[in-house]
N, C-alpha and C positions, 0 to 999 in steps of 0.2 A: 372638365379634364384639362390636361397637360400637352395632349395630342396637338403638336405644332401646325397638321393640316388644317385644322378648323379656332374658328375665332376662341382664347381663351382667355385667361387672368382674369384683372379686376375690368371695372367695368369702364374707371376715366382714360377718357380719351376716345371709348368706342362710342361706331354708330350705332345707335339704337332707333330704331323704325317701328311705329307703333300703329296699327287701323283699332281707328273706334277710340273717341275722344271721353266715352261717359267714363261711369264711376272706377271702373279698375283698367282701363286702358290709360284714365287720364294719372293715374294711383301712382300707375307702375309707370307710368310719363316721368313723372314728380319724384318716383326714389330714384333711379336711372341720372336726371338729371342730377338728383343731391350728391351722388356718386359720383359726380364727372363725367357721366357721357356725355353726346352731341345728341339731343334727342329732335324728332321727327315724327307726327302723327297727322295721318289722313284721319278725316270722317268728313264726307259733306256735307251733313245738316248739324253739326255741332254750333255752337254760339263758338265767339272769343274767347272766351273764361278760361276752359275747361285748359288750353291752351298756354296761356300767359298765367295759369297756377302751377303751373306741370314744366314751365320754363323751357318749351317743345317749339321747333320752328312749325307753322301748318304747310302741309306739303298738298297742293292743288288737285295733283295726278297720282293715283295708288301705282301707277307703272315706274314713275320719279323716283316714288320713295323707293320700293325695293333694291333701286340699279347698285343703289351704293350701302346696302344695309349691312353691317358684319353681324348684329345680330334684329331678326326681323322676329315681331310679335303682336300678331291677330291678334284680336281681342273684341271679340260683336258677341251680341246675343244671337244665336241661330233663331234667324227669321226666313218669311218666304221670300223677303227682298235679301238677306245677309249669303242664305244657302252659297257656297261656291261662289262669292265676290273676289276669292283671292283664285284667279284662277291658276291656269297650266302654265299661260305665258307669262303671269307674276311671277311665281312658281322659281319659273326656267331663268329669268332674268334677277334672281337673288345669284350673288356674287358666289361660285364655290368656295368652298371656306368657311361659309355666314352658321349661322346657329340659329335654329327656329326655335321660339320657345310656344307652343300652347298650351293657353291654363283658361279656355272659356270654352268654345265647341269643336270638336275640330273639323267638320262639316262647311264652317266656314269658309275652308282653303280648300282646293282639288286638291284632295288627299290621294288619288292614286298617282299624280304629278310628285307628290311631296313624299310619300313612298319609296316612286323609283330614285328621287335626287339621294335621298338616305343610302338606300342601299346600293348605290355607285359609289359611295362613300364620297359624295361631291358637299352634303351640307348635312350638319351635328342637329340633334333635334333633342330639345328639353321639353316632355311630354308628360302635360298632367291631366290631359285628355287623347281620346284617338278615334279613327272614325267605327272600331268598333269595340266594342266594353262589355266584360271583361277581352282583353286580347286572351284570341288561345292560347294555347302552351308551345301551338309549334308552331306561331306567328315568327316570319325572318325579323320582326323589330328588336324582338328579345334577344338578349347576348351579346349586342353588338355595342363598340367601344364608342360611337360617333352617336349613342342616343344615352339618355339617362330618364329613368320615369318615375314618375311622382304618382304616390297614391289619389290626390282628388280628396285632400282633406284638410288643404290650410289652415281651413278655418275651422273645422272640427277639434276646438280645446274644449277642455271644462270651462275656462275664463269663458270664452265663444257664445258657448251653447247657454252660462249665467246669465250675459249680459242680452241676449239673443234672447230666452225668454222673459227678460223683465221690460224689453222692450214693446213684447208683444202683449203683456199685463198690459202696460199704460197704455195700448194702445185700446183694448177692452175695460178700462177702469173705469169712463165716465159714463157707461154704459149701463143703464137700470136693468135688472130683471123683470 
């Protein structure tokens, strides 16, 4: 949106703050950066690569990146080490204004932290997950002008789903009965 309280327009020039170096943290590193942000992603066990592909400074400390993020974007597989790595006082120390975007678990973050920051209307939240699925009908998230929500289907095309099965063919071809 347009809404002048929270981070909008296009994306060069903004910070973009990314945790989790793998496959669509580092993705979404790389188009961010093609677009002209200023891109940033924590992960501590990631190599170099993932990083200097994604044209991302590596940021040391997950509390660093957030201070200055306008728009901040988890991005881990929910694990028993990942659960709530973004915590309360992550959370609290994202800039009001900033824009959350999740599109991997969102258990990841202390969502009741990232809840309350929304509904203060203090940070915009682009939500293609949440911490609970389906949300009810008379969840506060819904309706509200500082969130927008994605179904959870990027990648659900026909092209997708073509190319998604014939990969899994050849992954079963050289296999005798």
């Amino acid at each position: 949106g347009d809404d002048a309280r929270f981070t909008h327009g296009t994306l060069e020039g903004k910070r973009v703050r990314v945790v989790g170096a793998g496959n669509i943290g580092s993705r979404y590193a790389s188009f961010c950066s093609a677009l002209g942000a200023d891109v940033a992603m924590w992960d501590p066990f990631s190599p170099e690569t993932p990083f200097h592909r994604a044209r991302a400074y590596r940021e040391y400390h997950l509390r660093k990146l957030v201070e200055d993020a306008e728009i901040f974007a988890p991005m881990l597989p929910l694990t028993d080490t990942t659960r709530g790595i973004v915590t309360a006082d992550h959370i609290d120390a994202i800039p009001s204004g900033s824009l959350v975007v999740t599109i991997t678990r969102a258990r990841i973050c202390d969502t009741d932290a990232l809840r309350r920051r929304v509904l203060a209307d203090e940070l915009s939240l682009a939500a293609d997950v949440f911490d609970v699925e389906p949300l009810p009908f008379d969840d506060p998230l819904l309706g509200r002008t500082n969130v927008v929500h994605t179904p959870h289907i990027a990648g659900r095309t026909a092209d997708a789903n073509h190319t998604w099965s014939h990969m899994l063919a050849r992954q079963f071809a050289p296999c005798s009965l």
